[in-house]
C-alpha positions in Angstrom: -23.2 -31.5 -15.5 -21.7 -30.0 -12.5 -23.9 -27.2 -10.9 -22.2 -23.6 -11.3 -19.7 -22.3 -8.8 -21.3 -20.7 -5.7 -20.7 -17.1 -5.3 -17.7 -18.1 -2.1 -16.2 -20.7 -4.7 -15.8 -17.8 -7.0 -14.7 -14.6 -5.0 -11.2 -15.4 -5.4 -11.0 -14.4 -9.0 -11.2 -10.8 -7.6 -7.6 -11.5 -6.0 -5.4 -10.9 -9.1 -7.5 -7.3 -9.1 -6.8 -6.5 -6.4 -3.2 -7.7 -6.7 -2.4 -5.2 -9.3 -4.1 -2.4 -7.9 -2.1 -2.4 -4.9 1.1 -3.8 -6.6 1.0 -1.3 -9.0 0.6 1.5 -7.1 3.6 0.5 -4.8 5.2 0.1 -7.5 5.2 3.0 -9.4 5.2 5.1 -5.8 8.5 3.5 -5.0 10.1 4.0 -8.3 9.2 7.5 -8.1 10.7 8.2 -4.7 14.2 7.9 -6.4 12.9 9.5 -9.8 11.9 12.7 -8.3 13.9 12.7 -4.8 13.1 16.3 -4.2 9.5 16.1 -4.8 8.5 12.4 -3.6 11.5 11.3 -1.5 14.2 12.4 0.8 12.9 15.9 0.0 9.3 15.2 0.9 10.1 13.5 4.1 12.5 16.4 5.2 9.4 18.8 4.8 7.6 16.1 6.8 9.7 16.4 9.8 11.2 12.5 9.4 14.3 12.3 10.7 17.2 11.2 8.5 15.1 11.9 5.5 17.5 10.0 3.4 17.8 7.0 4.4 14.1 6.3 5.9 12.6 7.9 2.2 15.0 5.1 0.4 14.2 2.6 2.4 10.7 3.5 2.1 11.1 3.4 -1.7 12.5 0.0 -1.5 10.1 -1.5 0.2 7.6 -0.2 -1.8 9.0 -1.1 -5.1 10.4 -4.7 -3.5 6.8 -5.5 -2.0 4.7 -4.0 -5.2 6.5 -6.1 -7.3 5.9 -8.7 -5.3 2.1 -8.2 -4.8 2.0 -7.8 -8.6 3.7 -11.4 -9.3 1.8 -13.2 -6.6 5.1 -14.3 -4.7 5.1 -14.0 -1.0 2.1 -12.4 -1.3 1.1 -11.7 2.2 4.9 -11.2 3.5 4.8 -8.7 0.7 1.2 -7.4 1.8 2.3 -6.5 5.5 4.8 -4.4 4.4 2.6 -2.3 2.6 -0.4 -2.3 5.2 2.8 -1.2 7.7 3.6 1.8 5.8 0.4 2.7 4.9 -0.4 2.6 8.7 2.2 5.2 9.5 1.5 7.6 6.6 -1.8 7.5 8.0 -0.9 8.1 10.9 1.7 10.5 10.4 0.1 12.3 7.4 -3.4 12.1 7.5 -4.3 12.7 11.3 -2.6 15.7 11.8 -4.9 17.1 8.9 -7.4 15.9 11.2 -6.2 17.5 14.3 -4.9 20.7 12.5 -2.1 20.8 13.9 1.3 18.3 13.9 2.5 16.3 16.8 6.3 14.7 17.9 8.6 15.7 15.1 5.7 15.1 12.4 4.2 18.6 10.8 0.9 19.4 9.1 1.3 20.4 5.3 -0.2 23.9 5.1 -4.0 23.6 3.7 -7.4 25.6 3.2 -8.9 23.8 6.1 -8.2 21.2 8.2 -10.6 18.7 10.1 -12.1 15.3 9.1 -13.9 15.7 5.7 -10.4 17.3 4.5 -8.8 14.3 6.1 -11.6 12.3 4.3 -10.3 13.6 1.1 -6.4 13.5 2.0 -7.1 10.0 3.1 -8.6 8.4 0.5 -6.2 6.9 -1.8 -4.1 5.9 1.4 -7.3 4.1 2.7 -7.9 1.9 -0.3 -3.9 0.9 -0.4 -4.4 -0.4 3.5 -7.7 -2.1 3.0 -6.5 -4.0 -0.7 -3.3 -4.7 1.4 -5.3 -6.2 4.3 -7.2 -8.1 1.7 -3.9 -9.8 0.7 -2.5 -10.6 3.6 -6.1 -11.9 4.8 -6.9 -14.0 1.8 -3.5 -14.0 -0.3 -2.9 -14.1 -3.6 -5.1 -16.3 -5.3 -4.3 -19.7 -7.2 -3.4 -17.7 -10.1 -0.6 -16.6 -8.9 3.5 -17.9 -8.3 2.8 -18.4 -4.9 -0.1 -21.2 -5.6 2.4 -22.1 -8.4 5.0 -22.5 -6.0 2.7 -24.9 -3.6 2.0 -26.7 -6.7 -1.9 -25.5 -6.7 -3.2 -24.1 -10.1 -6.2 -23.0 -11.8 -9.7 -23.2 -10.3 -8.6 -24.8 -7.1 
């Protein structure tokens, strides 16, 4: 009888997890940029300050809904997991640290609030900070062996 996996032999089980967390999310986020334009996408980057609001919130929701489905399937899993740690990057950037200075910078504005600073840039941040670190996960680790990408190198199961 073979001795039990080790803890390190087994941590990759977590992958497909993580996988649908972040895949879903993108996905439904990107889906919902052309489902409620207004409220989620050329609309939301106009009040933003982006420029072309348009065409950068429908690329945006393209990427999102090409790379979650992506992430969710396993298939060019950390091609598919830079794309989402890059956007996630600049809506932190763009989004989240002007809450933290209080004030916007270039053409980027600060959504009005109660109060600004870091514990409300804690808050604002935190579903944005998961999304980056799950992403970084991927493209660190990738997807897993049960997945179409370890299908795809012709690696399956346990291995």
């Amino acid at each position: 009888m073979s001795p039990p996996p080790t803890a390190s032999a087994r941590a990759w089980r977590v992958l497909p997890l993580i996988r649908l967390m972040v895949g879903a999310v993108f996905l439904s986020e990107g889906i919902q940029k052309f489902l409620y334009p207004a409220l989620r996408g050329p609309g939301r980057f106009a009040n933003m300050g982006w420029p072309v609001p348009e065409l950068l919130a429908n690329f945006v929701g393209v990427v999102e809904v090409t790379c979650g489905a992506l992430i969710l399937f396993g298939l060019y899993t950390r091609l598919a997991a830079a794309g989402t740690a890059t956007i996630m990057t600049v809506a932190i950037v763009t989004t989240k640290i002007p809450i933290w200075l209080g004030a916007g910078f270039g053409p980027f504005e600060v959504r009005t609030l109660s109060q600004y600073g870091f514990w409300s840039m804690a808050h604002a941040i935190r579903t944005d900070w998961a999304m980056l670190l799950g992403s970084l996960v991927l493209l660190i680790a990738g997807a897993g062996p049960w997945a179409l990408d370890a299908w795809r190198r012709g690696q399956r199961g346990d291995e």
